[in-house]
C-alpha positions in Angstrom: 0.0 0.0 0.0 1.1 3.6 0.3 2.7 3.6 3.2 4.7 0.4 3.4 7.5 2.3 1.6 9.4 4.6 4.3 10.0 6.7 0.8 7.2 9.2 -1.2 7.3 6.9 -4.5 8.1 10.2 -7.1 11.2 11.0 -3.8 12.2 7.1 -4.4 12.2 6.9 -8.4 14.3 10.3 -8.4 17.0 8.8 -6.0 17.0 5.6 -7.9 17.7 8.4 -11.2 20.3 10.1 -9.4 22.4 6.4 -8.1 22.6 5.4 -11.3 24.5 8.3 -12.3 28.1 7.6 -12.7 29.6 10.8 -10.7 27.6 9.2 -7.5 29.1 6.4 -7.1 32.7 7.9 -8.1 32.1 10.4 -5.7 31.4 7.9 -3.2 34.3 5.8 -3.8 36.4 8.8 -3.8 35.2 10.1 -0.5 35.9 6.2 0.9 39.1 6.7 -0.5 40.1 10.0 1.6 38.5 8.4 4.8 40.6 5.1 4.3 43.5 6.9 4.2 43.1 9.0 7.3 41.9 6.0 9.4 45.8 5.4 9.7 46.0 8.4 11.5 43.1 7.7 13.7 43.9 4.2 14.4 47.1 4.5 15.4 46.7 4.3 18.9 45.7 1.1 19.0 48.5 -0.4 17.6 51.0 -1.5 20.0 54.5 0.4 19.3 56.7 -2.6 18.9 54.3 -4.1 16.3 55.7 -2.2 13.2 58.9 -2.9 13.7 58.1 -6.8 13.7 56.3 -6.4 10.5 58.6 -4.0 7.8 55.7 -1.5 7.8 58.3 1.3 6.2 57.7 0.0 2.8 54.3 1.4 2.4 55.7 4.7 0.6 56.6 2.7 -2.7 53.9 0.5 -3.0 51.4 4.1 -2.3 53.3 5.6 -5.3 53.3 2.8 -7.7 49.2 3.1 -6.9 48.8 6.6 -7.3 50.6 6.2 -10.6 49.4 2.9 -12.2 45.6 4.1 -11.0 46.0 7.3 -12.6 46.4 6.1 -16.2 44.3 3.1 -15.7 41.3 5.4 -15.0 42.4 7.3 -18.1 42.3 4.2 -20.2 39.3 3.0 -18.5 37.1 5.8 -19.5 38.5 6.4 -22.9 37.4 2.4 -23.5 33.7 3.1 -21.7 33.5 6.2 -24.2 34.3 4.0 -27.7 31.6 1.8 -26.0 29.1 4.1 -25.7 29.7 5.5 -29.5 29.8 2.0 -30.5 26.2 0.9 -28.6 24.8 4.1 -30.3 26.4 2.9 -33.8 26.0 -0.6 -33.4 22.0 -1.1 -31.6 20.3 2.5 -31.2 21.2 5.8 -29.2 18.3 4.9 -27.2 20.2 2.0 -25.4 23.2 4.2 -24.4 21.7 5.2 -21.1 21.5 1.6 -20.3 25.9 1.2 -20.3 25.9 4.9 -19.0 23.9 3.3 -15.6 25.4 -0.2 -15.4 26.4 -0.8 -11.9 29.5 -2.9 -12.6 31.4 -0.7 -15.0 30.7 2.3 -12.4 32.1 0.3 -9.8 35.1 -0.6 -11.3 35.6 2.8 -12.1 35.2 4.2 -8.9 37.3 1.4 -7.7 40.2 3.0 -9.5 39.4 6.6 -8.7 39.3 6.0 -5.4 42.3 3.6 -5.1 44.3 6.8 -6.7 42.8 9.4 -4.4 43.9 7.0 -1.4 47.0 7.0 -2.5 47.7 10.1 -3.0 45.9 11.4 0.3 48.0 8.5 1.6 51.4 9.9 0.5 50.3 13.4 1.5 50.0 13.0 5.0 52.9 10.3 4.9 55.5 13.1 3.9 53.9 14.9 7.0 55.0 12.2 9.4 52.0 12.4 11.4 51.1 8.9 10.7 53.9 7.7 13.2 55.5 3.9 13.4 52.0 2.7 14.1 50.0 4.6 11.9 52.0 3.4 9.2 51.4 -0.2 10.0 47.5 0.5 10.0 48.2 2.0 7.0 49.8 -0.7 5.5 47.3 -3.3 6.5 44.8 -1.2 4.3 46.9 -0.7 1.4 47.1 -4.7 1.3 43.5 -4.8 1.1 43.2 -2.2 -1.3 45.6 -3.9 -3.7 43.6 -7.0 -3.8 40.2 -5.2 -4.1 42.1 -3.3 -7.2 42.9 -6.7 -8.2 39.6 -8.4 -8.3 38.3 -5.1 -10.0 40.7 -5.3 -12.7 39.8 -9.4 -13.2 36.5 -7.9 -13.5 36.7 -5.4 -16.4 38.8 -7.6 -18.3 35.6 -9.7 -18.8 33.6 -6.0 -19.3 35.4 -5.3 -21.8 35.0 -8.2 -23.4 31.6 -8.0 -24.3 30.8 -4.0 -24.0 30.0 -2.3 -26.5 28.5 -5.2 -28.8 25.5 -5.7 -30.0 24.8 -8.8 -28.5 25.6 -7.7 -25.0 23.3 -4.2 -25.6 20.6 -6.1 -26.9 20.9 -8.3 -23.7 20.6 -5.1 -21.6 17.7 -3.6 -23.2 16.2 -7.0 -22.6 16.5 -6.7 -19.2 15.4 -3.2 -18.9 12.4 -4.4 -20.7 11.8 -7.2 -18.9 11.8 -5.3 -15.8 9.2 -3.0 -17.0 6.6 -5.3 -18.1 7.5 -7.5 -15.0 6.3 -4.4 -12.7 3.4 -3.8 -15.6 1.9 -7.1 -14.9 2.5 -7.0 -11.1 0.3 -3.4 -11.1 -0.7 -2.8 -14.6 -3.0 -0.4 -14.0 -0.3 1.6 -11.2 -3.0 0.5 -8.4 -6.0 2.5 -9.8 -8.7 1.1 -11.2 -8.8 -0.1 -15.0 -10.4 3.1 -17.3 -12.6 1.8 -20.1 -13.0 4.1 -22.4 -13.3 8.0 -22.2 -13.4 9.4 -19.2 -17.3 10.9 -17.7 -18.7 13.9 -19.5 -18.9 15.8 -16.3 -15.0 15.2 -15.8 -13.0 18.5 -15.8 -9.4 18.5 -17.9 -6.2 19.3 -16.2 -3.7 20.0 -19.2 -0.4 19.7 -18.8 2.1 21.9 -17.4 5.1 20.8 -19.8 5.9 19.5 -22.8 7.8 16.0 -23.3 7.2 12.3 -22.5 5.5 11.3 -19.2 8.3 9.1 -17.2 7.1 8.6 -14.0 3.6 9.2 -12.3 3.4 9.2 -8.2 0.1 7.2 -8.2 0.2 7.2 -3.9 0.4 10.5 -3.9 -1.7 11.4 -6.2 -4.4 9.1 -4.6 -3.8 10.9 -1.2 -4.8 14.2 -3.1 -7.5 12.5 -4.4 -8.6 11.2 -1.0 -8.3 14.8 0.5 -9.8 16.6 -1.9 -12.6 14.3 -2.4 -12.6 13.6 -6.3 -12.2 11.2 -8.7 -9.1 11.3 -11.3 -9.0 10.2 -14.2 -5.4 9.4 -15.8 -5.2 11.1 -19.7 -1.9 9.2 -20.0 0.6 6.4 -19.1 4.2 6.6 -18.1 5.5 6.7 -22.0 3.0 8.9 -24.1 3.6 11.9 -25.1 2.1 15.4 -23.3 2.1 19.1 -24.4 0.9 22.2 -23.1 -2.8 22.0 -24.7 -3.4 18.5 -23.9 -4.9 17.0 -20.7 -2.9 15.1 -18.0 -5.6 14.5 -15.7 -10.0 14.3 -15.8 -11.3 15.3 -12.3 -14.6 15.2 -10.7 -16.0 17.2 -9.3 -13.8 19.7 -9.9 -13.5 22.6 -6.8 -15.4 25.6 -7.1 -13.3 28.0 -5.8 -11.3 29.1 -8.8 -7.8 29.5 -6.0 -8.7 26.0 -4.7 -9.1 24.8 -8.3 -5.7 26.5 -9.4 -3.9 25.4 -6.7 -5.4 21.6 -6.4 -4.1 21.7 -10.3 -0.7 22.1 -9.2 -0.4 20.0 -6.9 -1.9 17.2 -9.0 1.0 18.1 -11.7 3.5 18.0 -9.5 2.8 14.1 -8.9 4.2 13.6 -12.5 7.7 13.5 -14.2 7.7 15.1 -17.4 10.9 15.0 -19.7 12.2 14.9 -23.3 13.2 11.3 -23.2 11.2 8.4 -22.0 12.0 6.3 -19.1 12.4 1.9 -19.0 11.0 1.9 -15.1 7.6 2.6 -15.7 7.3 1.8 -19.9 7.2 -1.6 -20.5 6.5 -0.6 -24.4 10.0 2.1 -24.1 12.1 -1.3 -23.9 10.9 -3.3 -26.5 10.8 -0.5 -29.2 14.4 0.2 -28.2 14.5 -3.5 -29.4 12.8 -2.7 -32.5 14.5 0.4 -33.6 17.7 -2.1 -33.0 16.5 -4.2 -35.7 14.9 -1.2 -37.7 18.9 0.4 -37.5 20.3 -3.2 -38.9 18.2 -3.7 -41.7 18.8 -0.2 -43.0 20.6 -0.1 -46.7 23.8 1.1 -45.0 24.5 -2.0 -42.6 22.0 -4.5 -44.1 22.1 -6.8 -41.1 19.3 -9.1 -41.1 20.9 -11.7 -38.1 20.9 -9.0 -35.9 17.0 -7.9 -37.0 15.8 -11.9 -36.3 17.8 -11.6 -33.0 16.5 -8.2 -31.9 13.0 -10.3 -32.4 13.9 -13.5 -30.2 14.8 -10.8 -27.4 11.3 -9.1 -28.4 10.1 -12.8 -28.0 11.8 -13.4 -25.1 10.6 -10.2 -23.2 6.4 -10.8 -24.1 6.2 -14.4 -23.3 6.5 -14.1 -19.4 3.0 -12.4 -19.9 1.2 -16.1 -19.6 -2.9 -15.0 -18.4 -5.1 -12.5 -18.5 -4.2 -9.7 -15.5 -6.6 -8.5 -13.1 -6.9 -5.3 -11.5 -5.7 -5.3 -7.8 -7.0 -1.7 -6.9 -5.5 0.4 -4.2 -6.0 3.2 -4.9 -9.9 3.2 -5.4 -9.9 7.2 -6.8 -7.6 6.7 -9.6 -8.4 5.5 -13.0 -5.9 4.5 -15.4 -6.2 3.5 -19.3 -5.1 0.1 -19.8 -2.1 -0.9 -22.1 -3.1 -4.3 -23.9 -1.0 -6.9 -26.0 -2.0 -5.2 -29.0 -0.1 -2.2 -28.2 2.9 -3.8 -27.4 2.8 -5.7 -30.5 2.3 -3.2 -32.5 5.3 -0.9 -31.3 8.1 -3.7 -31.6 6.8 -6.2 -34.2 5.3 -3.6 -36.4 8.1 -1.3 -37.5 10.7 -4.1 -38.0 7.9 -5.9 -40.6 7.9 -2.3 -42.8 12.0 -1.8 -43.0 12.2 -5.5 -43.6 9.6 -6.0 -45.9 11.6 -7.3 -48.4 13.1 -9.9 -46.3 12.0 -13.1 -46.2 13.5 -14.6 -43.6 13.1 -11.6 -41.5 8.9 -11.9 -42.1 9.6 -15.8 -40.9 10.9 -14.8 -37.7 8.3 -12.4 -37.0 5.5 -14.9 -38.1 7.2 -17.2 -36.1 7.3 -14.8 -32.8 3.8 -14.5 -33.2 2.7 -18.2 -33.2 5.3 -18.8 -30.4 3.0 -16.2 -28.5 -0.1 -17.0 -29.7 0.8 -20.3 -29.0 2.5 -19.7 -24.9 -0.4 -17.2 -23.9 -3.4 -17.7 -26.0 -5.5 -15.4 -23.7 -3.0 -12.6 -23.5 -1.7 -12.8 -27.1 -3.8 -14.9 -29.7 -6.3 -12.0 -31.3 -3.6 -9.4 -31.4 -1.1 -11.6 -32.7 -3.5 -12.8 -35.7 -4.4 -9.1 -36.2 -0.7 -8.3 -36.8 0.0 -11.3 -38.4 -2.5 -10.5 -41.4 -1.0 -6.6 -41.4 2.6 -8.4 -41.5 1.3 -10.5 -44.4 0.2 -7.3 -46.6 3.5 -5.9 -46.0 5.5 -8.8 -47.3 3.2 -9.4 -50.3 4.0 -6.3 -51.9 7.8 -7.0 -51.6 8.6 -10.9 -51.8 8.9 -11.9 -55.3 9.0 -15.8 -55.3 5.6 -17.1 -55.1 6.7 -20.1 -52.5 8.2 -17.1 -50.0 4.9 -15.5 -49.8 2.6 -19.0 -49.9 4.8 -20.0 -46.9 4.1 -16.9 -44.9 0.8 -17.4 -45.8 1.0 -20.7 -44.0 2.7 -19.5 -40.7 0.0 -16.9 -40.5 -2.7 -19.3 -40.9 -1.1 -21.2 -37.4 -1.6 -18.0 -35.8 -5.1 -17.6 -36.9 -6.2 -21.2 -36.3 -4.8 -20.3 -32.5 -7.0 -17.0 -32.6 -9.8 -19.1 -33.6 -9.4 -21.6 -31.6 -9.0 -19.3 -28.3 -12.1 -17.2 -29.3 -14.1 -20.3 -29.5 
């Protein structure tokens, strides 16, 4: 419910924004860094005075320089290779999938693994030359520079097999599978953002709230909004889901009734904006249908004239595949917020958004029109509630396409055949 998060939900999906940034975590890193190296200092007490002696702890200086050196120019190289990769996952898949290496966890850690390896060192040699460390800060010291060598090493075993695969179109299209997977995961666990399911227009008597911005909707705080709702005693009525498109003339909300006080009105308007994130790129969290037509403009982008890669098209396709059969039955609304109402988002859409587009740039194709006839039987065919009617429907649109371009007679007759699977399901499932 609403309140078993000790976070606002629009507070929580901003700071899950901002972590994925990469000067966060390097920043974080960098800070444990500094700290590390001054624990010698404040530890040093509780080293017996004898102890250093015993142990050699006077060769700490060399092996802090070597570090400060060899991290230096390993971060260098290390973001010089995550830039090519980046150019290359925009070249390669779609600029859209970018953001995905930009926020991977393991390639930010390893980086600020190195950045702050280098700032230890350096603080470490700083306060070194200062001799305030002592005999027995020097041995604390030392015992932490052992342990930040082998955390360097692991990292470095680590982004040897990153950089084996980043960058390539396999490993992107893997990513943007995920991301996608995610979203229609947390689509089918609350697919209507706990509000009830809006069929068709919203009530005559509903009053329009347009929009304050113009750009894609990312995120909408549904708990807060319903708490709004709640307090101000109306219905609302969502215009939009996380993915569409506002602008200033078009509505965001329908309320009812709406306030009569034109103040209270005005201000009850704000408020209810300010429950929604509006930018000029759309978001994976909340837009199942944002992942897979990454996915599709990753197959759209291979079987353009200028790289003419159908493999990549057929594999953009399985992941499409791969992402829409974990929807298995029919969902059902599980309201919470009993104020709120919130369009649905069907299989037809998704279908439509990554299936569609791939069948017009490869119309010509015939093995690209297989795979797609074949995603859509392996759908029809794993969820036949969820997927049958949609899939026929598109199946028949995929055929007109391919008719008009295939010129061998068998090509198009054994199209014709795969679509007629898909339909016999569709029948099958109606009856």
């Amino acid at each position: 419910m609403a309140g078993a998060n000790p976070l606002p939900g629009q507070l929580r999906w901003r700071l899950t924004q901002l972590f994925r940034k990469v000067w966060v975590r390097v920043t974080a890193f960098a800070v444990l860094g500094v700290l590390t190296a001054l624990a010698g200092f404040a530890l040093k007490g509780f080293i017996p005075s004898d102890l250093p002696a015993k142990i050699g702890a006077d060769a700490i200086e060399a092996i802090l320089q070597i570090l400060a050196s060899s991290m230096l120019a390993v971060t260098t190289f290390s973001l010089s290779i995550l830039t090519a990769a980046y150019a290359a996952a925009g070249t390669t898949a779609t600029p859209r999938a970018v953001h995905l290496l930009v926020s991977d966890s393991a390639s930010q850690t390893v980086l600020a693994t190195f950045i702050g390896a280098f700032l230890f060192s350096l603080v470490s040699i700083i306060i070194l030359k200062t001799g305030i460390y002592g005999e027995s800060g020097r041995l604390v010291l030392f015992a932490v520079t052992v342990l930040v060598v082998l955390i360097i090493v692991v990292s470095l075993l680590r982004w040897i097999e990153l950089l084996s695969q980043l960058g390539r179109v396999g490993d992107t299209l893997k990513r943007i599978e995920a991301a996608a997977d995610r979203a229609l995961a947390l689509h089918l666990k609350s697919p209507w953002l706990g509000g009830n399911p809006m069929i068709g227009a919203p009530p005559v008597d509903a009053q329009p709230v347009l929009s304050d911005a113009n750009g894609f909707l990312q995120h909408c705080d549904t708990a807060k909004l319903s708490d709004m709702a709640s307090e101000a005693g109306i219905e609302v009525y969502l215009a939009v889901r996380p993915g569409d498109f506002l602008h200033l003339a078009a509505p965001a909300f329908h309320i009812r009734p709406q306030p009569a006080d034109e103040e209270a009105a005005e201000a009850l308007r704000k408020r209810l904006l300010g429950t929604l994130t509006i930018a000029a790129n759309r978001s994976f969290d909340q837009d199942p249908r944002f992942g897979l037509s990454v996915l599709s403009e990753s197959a759209q982008r291979a079987l353009s004239p200028g790289i003419n890669d159908p493999g990549t098209a057929k594999q953009a396709v399985t992941h499409i595949l791969q992402v829409l059969s974990q929807w298995r039955t029919p969902i059902q609304p599980q309201v919470q917020y009993p104020r709120l109402f919130v369009p649905t988002l069907g299989a037809h859409e998704l279908l439509v958004e990554s299936l569609l587009p791939i069948g017009r740039d490869g119309a010509a194709d015939y093995w690209v029109h297989v795979g797609l006839q074949q995603a859509l039987l392996a759908l029809a065919q794993i969820s036949p509630q969820v997927f049958s009617k949609a899939a026929a429907d598109l199946s028949r649109d995929l055929l007109k396409l391919s008719d008009g371009n295939l010129l061998l007679p068998e090509q198009r007759t054994s199209l014709k055949d795969l679509s007629a699977w898909a339909l016999d399901v569709a029948q099958f499932t109606a009856e």
